[in-house]
BAVEX-41432 format. One record per residue (C-alpha): residue number from 0; z, y, x. Coordinates in steps of 0.2 Angstrom, whole numbers, padded with zeros to 4 digits. Layout:
i / c3 / c2 / c1
NUM / Z / Y / X
...
% end
This chain:
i / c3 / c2 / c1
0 / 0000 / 0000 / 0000
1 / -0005 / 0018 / 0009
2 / 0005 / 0031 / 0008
3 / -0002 / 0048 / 0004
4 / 0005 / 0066 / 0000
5 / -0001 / 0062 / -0018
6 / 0013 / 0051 / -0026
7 / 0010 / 0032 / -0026
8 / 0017 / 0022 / -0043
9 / 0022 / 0008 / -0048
10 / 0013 / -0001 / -0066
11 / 0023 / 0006 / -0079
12 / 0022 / 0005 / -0100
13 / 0011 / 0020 / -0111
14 / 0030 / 0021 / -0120
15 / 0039 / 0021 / -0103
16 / 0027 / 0036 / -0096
17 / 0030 / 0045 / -0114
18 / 0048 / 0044 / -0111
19 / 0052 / 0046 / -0093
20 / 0038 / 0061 / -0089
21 / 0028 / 0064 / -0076
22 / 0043 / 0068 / -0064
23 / 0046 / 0049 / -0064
24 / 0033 / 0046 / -0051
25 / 0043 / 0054 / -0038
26 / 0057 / 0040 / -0041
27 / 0059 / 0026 / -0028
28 / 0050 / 0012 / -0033
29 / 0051 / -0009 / -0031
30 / 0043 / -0017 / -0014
31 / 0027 / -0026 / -0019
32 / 0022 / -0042 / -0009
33 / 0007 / -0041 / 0001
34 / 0000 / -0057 / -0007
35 / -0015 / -0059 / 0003
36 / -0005 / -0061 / 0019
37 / 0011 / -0069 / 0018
38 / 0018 / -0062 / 0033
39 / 0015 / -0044 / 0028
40 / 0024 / -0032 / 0014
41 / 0020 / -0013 / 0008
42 / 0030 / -0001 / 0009
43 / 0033 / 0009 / -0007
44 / 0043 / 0025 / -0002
45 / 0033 / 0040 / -0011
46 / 0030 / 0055 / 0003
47 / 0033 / 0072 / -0001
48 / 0018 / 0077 / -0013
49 / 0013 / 0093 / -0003
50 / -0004 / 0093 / 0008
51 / -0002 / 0089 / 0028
52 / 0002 / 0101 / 0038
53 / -0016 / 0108 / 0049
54 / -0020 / 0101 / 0065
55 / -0015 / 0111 / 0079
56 / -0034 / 0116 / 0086
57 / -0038 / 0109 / 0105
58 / -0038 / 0117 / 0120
59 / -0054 / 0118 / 0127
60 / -0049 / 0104 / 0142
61 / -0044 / 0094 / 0128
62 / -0058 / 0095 / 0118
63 / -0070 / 0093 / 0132
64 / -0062 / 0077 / 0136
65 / -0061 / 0071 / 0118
66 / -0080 / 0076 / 0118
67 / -0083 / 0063 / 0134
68 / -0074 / 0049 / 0125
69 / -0082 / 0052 / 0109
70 / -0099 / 0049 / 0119
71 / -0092 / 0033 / 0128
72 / -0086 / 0026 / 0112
73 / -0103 / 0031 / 0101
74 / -0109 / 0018 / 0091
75 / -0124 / 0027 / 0084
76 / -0139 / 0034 / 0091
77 / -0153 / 0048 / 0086
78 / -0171 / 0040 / 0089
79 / -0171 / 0050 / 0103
80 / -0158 / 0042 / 0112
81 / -0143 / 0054 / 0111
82 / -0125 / 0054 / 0104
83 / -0120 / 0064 / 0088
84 / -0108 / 0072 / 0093
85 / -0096 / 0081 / 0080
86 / -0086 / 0095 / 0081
87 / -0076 / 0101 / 0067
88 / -0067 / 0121 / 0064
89 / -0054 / 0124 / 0053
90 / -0059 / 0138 / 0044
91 / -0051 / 0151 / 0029
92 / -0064 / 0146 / 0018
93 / -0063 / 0124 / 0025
94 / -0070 / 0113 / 0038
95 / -0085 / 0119 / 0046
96 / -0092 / 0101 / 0052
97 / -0106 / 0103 / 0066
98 / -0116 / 0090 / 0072
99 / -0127 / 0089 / 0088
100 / -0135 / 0078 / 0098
101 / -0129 / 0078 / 0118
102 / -0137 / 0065 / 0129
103 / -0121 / 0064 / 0140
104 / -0104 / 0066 / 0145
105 / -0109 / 0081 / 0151
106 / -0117 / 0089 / 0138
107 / -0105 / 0083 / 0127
108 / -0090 / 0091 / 0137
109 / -0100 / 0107 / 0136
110 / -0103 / 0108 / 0118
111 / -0086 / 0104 / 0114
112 / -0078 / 0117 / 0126
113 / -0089 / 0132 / 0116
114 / -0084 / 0127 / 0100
115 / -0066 / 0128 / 0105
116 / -0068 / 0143 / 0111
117 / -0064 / 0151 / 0094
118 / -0045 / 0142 / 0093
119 / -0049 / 0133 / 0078
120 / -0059 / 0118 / 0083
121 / -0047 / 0104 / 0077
122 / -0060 / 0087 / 0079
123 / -0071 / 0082 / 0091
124 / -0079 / 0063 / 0086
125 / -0096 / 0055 / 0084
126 / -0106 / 0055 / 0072
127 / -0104 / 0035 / 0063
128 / -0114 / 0026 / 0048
129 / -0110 / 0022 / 0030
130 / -0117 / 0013 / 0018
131 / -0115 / 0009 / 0000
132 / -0105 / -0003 / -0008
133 / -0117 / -0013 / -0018
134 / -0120 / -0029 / -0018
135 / -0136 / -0029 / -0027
136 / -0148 / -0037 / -0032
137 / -0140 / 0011 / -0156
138 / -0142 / 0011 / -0134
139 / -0150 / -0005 / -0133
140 / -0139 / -0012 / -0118
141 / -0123 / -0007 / -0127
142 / -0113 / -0022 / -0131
143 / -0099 / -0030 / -0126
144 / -0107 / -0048 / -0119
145 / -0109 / -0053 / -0101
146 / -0127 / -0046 / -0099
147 / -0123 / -0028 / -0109
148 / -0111 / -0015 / -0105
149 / -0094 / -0026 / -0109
150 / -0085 / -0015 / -0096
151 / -0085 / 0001 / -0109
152 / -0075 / -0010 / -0119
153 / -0063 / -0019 / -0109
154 / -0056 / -0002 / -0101
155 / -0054 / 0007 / -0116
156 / -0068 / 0020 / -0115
157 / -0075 / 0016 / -0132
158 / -0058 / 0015 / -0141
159 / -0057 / 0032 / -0132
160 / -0072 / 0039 / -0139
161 / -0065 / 0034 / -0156
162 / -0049 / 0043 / -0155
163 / -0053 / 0057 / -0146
164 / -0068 / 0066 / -0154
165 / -0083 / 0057 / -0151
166 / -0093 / 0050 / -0139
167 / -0103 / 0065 / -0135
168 / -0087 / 0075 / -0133
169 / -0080 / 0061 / -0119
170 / -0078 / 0072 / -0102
171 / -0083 / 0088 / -0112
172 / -0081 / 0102 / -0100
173 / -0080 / 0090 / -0084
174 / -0093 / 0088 / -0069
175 / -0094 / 0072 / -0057
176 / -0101 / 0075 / -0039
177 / -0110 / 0060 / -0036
178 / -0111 / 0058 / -0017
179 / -0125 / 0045 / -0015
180 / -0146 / 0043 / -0013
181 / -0147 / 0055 / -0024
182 / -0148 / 0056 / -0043
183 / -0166 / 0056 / -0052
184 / -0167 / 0068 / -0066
185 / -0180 / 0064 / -0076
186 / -0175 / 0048 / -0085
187 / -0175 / 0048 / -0100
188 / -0155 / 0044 / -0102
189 / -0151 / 0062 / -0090
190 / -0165 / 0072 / -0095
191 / -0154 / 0081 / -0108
192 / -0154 / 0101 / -0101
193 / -0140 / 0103 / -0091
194 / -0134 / 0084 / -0087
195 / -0140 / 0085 / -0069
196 / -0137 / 0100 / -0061
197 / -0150 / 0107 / -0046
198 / -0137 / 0099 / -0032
199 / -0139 / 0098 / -0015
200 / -0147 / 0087 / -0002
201 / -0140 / 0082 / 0015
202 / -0155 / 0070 / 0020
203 / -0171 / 0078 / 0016
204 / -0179 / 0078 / -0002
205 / -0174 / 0084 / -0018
206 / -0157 / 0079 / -0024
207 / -0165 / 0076 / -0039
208 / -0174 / 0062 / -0033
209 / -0167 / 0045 / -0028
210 / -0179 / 0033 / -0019
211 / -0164 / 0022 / -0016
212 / -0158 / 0018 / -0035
213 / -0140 / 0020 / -0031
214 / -0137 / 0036 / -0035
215 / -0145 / 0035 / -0052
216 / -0137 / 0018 / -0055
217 / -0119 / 0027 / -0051
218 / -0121 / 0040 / -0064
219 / -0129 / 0031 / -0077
220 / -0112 / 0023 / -0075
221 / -0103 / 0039 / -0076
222 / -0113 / 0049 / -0089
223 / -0129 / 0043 / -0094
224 / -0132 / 0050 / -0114
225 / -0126 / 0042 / -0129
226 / -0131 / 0037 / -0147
227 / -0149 / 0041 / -0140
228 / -0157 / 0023 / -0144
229 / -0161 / 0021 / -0126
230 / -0154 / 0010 / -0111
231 / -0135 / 0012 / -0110
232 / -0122 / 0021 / -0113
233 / -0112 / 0034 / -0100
234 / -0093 / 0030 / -0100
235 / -0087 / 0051 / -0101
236 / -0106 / 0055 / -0108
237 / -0102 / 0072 / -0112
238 / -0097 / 0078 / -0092
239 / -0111 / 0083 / -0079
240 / -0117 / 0075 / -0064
241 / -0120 / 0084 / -0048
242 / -0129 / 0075 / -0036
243 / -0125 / 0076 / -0019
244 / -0138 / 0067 / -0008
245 / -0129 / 0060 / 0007
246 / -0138 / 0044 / 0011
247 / -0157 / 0039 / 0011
248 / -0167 / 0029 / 0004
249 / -0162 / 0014 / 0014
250 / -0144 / 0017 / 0006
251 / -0137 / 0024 / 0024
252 / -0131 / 0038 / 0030
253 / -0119 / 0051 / 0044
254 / -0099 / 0053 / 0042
255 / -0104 / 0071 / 0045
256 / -0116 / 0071 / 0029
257 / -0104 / 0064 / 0019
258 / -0090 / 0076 / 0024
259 / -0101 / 0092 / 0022
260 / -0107 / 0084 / 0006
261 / -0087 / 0084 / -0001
262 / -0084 / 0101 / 0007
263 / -0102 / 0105 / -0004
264 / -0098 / 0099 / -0020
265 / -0076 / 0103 / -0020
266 / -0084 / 0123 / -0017
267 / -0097 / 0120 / -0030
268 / -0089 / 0115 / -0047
269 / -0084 / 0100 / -0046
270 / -0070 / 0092 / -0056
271 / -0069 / 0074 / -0049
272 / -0080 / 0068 / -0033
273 / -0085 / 0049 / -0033
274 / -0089 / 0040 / -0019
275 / -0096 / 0024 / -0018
276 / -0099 / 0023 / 0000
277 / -0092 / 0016 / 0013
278 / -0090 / 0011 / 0032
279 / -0077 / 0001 / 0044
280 / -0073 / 0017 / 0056
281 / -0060 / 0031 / 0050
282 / -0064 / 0048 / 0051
283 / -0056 / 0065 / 0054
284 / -0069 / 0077 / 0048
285 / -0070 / 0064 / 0034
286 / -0052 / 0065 / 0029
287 / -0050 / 0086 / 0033
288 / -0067 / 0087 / 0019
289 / -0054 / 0074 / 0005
290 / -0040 / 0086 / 0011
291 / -0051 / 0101 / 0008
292 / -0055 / 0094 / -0011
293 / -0038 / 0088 / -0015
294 / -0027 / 0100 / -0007
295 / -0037 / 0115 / -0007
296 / -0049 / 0114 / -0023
297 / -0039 / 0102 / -0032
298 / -0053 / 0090 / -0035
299 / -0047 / 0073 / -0037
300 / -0058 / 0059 / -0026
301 / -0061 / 0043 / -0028
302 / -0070 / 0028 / -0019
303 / -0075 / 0012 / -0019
304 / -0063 / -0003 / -0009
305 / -0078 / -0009 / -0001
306 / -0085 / -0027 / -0004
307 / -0081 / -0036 / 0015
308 / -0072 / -0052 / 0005
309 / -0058 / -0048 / 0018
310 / -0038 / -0047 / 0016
311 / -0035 / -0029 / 0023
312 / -0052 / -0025 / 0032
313 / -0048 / -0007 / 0030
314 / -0063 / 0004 / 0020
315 / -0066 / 0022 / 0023
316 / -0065 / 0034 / 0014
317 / -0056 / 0022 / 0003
318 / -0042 / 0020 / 0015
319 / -0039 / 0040 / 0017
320 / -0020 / 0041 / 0008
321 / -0030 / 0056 / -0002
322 / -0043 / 0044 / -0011
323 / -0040 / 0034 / -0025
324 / -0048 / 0017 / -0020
325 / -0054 / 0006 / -0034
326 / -0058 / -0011 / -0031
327 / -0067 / -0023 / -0041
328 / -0065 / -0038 / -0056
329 / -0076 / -0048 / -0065
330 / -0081 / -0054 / -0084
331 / -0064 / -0061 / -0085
332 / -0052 / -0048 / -0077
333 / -0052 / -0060 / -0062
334 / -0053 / -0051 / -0044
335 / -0070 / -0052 / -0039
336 / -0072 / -0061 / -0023
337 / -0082 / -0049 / -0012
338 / -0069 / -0035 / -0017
339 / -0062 / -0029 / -0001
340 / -0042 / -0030 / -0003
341 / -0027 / -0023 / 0005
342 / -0014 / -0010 / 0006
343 / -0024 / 0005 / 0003
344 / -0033 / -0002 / -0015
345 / -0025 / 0008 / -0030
346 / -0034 / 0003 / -0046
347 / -0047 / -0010 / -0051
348 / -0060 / -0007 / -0064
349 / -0076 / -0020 / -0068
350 / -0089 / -0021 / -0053
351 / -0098 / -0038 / -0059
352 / -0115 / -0039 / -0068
353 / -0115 / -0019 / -0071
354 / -0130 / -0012 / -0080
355 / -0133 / 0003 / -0077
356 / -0150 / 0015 / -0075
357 / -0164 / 0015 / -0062
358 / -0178 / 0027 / -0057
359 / -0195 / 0026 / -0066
360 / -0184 / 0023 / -0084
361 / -0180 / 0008 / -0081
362 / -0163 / -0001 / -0082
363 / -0155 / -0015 / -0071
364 / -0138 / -0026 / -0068
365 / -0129 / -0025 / -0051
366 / -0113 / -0030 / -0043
367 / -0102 / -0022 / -0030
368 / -0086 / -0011 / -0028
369 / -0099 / 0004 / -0029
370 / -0102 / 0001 / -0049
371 / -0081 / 0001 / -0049
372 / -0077 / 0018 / -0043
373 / -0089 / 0026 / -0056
374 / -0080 / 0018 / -0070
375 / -0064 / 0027 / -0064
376 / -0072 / 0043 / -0059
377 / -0077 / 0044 / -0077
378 / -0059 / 0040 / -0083
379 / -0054 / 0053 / -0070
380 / -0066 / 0062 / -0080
381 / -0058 / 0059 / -0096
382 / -0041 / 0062 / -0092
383 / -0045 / 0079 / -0086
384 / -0054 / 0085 / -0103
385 / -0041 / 0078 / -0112
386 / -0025 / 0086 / -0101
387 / -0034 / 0100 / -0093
388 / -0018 / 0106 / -0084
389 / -0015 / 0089 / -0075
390 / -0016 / 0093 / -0054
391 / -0025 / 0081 / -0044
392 / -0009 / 0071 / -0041
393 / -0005 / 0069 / -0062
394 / -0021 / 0063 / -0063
395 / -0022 / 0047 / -0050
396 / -0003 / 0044 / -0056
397 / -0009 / 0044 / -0077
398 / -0023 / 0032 / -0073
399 / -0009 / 0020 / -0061
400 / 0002 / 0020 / -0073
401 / -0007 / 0017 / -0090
402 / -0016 / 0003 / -0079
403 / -0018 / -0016 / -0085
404 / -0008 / -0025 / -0075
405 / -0017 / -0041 / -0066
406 / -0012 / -0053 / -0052
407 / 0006 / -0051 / -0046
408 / 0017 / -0043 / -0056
409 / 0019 / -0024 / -0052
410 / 0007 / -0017 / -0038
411 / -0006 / -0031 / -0029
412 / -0016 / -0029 / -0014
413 / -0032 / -0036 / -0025
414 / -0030 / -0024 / -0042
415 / -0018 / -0011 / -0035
416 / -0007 / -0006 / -0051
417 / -0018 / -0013 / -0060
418 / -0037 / -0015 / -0072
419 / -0040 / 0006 / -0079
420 / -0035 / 0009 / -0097
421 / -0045 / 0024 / -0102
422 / -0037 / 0026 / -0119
423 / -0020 / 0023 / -0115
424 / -0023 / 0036 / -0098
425 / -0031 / 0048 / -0110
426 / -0018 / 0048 / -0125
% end
């Protein structure tokens, strides 16, 4: 179980969280057993909910020698041969994430000494790759049979829709970054004026445009258009998408894209950031651009476990204490195998046989942790239009404590707290 500066809790009732307030989540909570490894437990303790403090900036000798490990240590090339190497400045207005190529130690050292020059250079790494987490391979795919969209019912968001208003008013008011391939706008389930916002492209080409899939497949999930007779059903499909193209069309892409893309989107509107992406290698500009969202903008973030079938193979950004990591289950509420478990996985939502939208108006199924997070961005989505006064910190604790509980009793390292419960988080 991570820690973060955002309370974590423990699975508690609807009537418990109606009785005992929000103010319980900063009560000491049970040990849960690590049940994945025997040898190993989580700690529990919540940390003071207030944003870390800045990182004291580098010294130009440090950062010249940071810059010359970070070249020794590279794991990526450009096609010409270099190292990316990153240098990130903590600015008043957030990280300013910088990244050039340098074809040695030397180079590198150099680079790194100007940009600390200033006092506020506070990172010095390289550059590194993620991916996403798929696995892959009256709305006519609505339904709630293996093969349809069963997920919208076995986490509630239909229910929700009923009590609430309706299902066009389901994440009224709310717009979800969708840091991804990009997001293409012309099908005919996010053509409606205004569903996709213009957006922003780290990669080259429109962020409108997705020769990838993923993107579009991430926020059909999300908020594709309801009650219109065609392909499925968006889980909050009254909140915007803002697409954010990070990774290209071979699903792929820089730590530092992804970063600036956070930065982007938290200084652009948006109210929850998803992302389903991933990679073995932590990152600081990574986690200063969450920081930036939670602390700063208070945007809540949320990210797929990743799908490595390991015990404790962390994921990033997952693993950031800041993120709300959601891992995966199947048809029958059972963790799905490939989900990637461990101490840092917080909720669970359905990642199996997902359909979802595809470029050209089609529609598809695919599995992975990456069709996961988009189910609880959109209850993210929810809880925020329905409680628009909740900080990022209510939010992640509503939708932990209004969980399913599944596994081991009480927090597990395979479903976190527990399966969403949109309608009892939204209630």
């Amino acid at each position: 179980m991570k820690f973060r500066g955002l309370f974590r809790i423990s699975v508690v009732s609807v009537a418990a969280l109606g009785l005992i307030g929000l103010s319980a989540c900063a009560d000491p909570k049970k040990t849960p057993t690590y049940i994945c490894d025997a040898g190993v437990s989580a700690a529990a303790e919540p940390p003071p909910a207030t944003p870390p403090p800045p990182d004291a900036p580098l010294a130009a000798n440090e950062a010249g020698e940071e810059a010359k490990v970070a070249v020794a240590e590279a794991q990526v090339l450009t096609p010409d041969g270099r190292v990316p190497l990153v240098t990130v400045e903590q600015t008043p207005a957030g990280p300013e994430i910088t990244s050039t190529p340098v074809a040695n130690e030397a180079e590198a050292e150099a680079v790194a000494e100007a940009a600390a020059v200033d006092g506020d250079l506070v990172a010095v790494e390289p550059d590194s790759i993620v991916t996403t987490d798929a696995m892959d391979p009256d709305d006519p795919e609505f339904g709630n049979d293996a093969g349809k969209q069963y997920a919208l019912n076995r986490v509630g968001f239909v229910a929700t829709w009923d009590d609430a208003y309706s299902a066009a008013d389901s994440g009224a008011g709310q717009t979800v970054a969708v840091l991804d391939t990009g997001v293409d706008a012309s099908h005919q389930d996010l053509d409606e004026p205004g569903k996709v916002q213009p957006g922003v492209s780290f990669v080259g080409g429109a962020p409108t445009d997705d020769p990838h899939g993923h993107g579009t497949f991430v926020a059909g999930i999300i908020a594709a258009e309801t009650d219109n007779l065609t392909a499925v059903a968006g889980a909050a499909p009254a909140a915007t998408i803002l697409p954010v193209k990070v990774l290209d069309a071979n699903g792929k892409g820089f730590t530092s894209n992804v970063a600036n893309g956070i930065i982007w989107a938290a200084d652009s509107g948006a109210t929850i950031i998803n992302l389903s992406l991933g990679g073995p290698n932590p990152s600081q500009m990574v986690q200063l651009a969450v920081q930036h969202a939670v602390f700063t903008k208070g945007v809540p973030v949320v990210s797929s476990s990743g799908n490595t079938s390991k015990c404790g193979a962390l994921s990033f950004p997952a693993a950031y204490p800041e993120v709300l990591a959601v891992g995966a289950t199947d048809f029958s509420n059972q963790w799905a195998s490939f989900s990637t478990t461990g101490p840092f996985v917080d909720i669970a939502a359905p990642g199996v046989g997902i359909r979802s939208i595809l470029p050209g108006d089609t529609v598809g199924t695919r599995t992975g942790t990456s069709f996961s997070a988009p189910y609880a961005a959109a209850a993210a989505a929810i809880v925020k239009a329905t409680h628009p006064t909740f900080d990022v910190n209510q939010v992640y604790f509503r939708l932990s404590a209004t969980a399913t509980d599944l596994g081991a009793s009480g927090w597990d390292p395979h479903f976190g707290s527990g399966l969403i419960n949109v309608r009892a988080a939204a209630a």
